[in-house]
C-alpha positions in Angstrom: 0.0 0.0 0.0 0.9 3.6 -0.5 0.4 6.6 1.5 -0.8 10.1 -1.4 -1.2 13.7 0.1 -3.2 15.6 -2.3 -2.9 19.4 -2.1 -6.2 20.7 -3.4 -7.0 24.2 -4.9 -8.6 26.0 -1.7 -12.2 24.5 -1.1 -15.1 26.6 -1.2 -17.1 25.3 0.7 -17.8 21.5 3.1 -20.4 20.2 -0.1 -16.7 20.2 -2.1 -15.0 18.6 0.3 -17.9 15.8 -0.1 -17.7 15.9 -3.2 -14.2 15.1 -3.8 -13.8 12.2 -1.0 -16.8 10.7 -2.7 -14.7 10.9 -6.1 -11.1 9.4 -4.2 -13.8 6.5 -2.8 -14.5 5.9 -6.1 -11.5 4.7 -7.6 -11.2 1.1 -7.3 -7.8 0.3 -5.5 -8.3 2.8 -2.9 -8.9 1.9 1.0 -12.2 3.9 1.0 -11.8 3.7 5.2 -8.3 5.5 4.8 -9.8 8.6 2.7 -10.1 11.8 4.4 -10.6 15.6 3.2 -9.6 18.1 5.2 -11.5 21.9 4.6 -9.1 23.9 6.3 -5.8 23.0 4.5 -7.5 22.1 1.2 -5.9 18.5 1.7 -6.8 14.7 0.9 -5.1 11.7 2.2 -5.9 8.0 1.1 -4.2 4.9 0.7 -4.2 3.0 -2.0 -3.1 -0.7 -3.8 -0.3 0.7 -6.3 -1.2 -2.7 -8.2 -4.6 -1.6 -8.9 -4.6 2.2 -9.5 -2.3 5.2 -9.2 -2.1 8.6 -7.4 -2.7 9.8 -11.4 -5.8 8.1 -11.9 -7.1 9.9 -8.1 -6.0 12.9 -9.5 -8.2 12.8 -12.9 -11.3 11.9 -10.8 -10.6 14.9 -9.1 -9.9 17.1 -12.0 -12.7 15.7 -13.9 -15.0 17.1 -11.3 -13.6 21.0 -11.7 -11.0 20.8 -8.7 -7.3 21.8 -9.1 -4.9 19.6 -8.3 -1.7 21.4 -6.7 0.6 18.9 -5.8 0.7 15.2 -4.6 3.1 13.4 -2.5 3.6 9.4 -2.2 5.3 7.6 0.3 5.0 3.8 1.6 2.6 3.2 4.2 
């Protein structure tokens, strides 16, 4: 498993945040119990199976939705 940080374009408002953890949950390969969107610092961290998905494919369900993707990070989990 790997560990992605996802800094987000600044959130407008909690709906967004929804929004976009309900799009990271929907990528199959992440641990949907590991996802979490944090409003304040425009932030979402997840794990994820690197054999069945990618931070890249995260990021497009996010960008697909009209969200700007900033910057991601990956580490081992």
């Amino acid at each position: 498993m790997k560990k992605a940080t996802i800094q987000l374009g600044t959130l407008a408002c909690p709906s967004c945040m929804q929004k976009i953890e309900n799009a990271i949950k929907s990528v199959d390969g992440v641990d949907k119990e590991s996802v979490k969107v944090m409003f304040n610092s425009s932030k979402a961290k997840f794990l994820f199976d690197e054999g069945k998905t990618s931070a890249d494919n995260v990021e497009n369900a996010i960008t697909a939705l009209g969200y700007e993707v900033k910057k991601t990070q990956v580490k081992d989990a």
